[in-house]
C-alpha positions as CSV (number, residue, x, y, z in Angstrom):
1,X,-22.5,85.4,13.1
2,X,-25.0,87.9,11.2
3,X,-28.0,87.1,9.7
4,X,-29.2,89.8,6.9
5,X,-32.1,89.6,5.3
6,X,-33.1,91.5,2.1
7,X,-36.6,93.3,1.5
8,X,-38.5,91.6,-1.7
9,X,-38.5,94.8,-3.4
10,X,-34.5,94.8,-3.2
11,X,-34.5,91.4,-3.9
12,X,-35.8,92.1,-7.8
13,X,-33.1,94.9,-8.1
14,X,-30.0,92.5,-7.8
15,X,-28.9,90.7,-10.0
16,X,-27.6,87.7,-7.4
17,X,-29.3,88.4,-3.6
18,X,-27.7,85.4,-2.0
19,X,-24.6,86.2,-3.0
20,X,-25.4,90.0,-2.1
21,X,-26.7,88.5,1.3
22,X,-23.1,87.0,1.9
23,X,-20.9,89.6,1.1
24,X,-22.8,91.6,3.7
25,X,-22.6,88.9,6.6
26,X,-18.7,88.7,5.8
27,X,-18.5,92.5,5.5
28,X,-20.5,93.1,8.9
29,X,-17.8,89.8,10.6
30,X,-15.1,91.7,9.3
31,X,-15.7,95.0,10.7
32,X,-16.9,92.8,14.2
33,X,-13.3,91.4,14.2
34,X,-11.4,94.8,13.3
35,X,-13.3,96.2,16.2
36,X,-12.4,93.4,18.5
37,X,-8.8,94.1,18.2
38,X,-9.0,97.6,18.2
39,X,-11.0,96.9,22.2
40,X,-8.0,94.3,22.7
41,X,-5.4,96.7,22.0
42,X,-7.4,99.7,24.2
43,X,-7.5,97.2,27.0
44,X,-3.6,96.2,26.4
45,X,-2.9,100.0,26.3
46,X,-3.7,100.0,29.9
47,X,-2.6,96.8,31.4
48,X,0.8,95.8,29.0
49,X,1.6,98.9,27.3
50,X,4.5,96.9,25.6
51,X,2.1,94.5,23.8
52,X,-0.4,97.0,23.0
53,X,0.5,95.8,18.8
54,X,0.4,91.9,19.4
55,X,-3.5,91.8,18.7
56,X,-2.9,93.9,15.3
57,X,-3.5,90.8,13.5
58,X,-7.1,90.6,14.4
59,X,-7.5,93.9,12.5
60,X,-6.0,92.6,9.3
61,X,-7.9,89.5,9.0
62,X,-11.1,91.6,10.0
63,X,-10.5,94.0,7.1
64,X,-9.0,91.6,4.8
65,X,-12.6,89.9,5.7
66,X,-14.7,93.2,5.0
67,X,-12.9,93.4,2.5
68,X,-13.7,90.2,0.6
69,X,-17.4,91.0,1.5
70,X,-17.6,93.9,0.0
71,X,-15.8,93.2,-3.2
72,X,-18.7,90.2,-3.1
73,X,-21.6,92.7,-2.9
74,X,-20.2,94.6,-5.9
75,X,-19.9,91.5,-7.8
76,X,-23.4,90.8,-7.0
77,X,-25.2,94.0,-8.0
């Protein structure tokens, strides 16, 4: 969904950039998705107010995502 792209000179600081590179594609997905059910959930809170916590879901897999890209970057550095 994201494409990052490091700068050479931060290339040489890491010790892996390609796993760095996809910890922060997950990371950025993740937050995407959180964000997607937090604008579900705004919309629902307007049309359904009694299924305004269906799309909660979303926001766990989106941060367990973030998450898992983040804990990649660290790994990475």
């Amino acid at each position: 969904m994201f494409q990052v792209e490091l700068k050479p000179e931060f290339k040489k600081q890491i010790k892996d950039p390609e796993l760095f590179t996809k910890g922060t594609e997950k990371m950025y997905s993740g937050i995407f998705i959180a964000m997607a059910g937090v604008f579900i959930m705004l919309i629902l809170m307007f049309t359904h107010p009694e299924d305004v916590l269906k799309p909660s879901f979303l926001m766990v897999i989106g941060l367990a995502l973030a998450g898992w890209g983040l804990i990649q970057r660290l790994k990475a550095e």
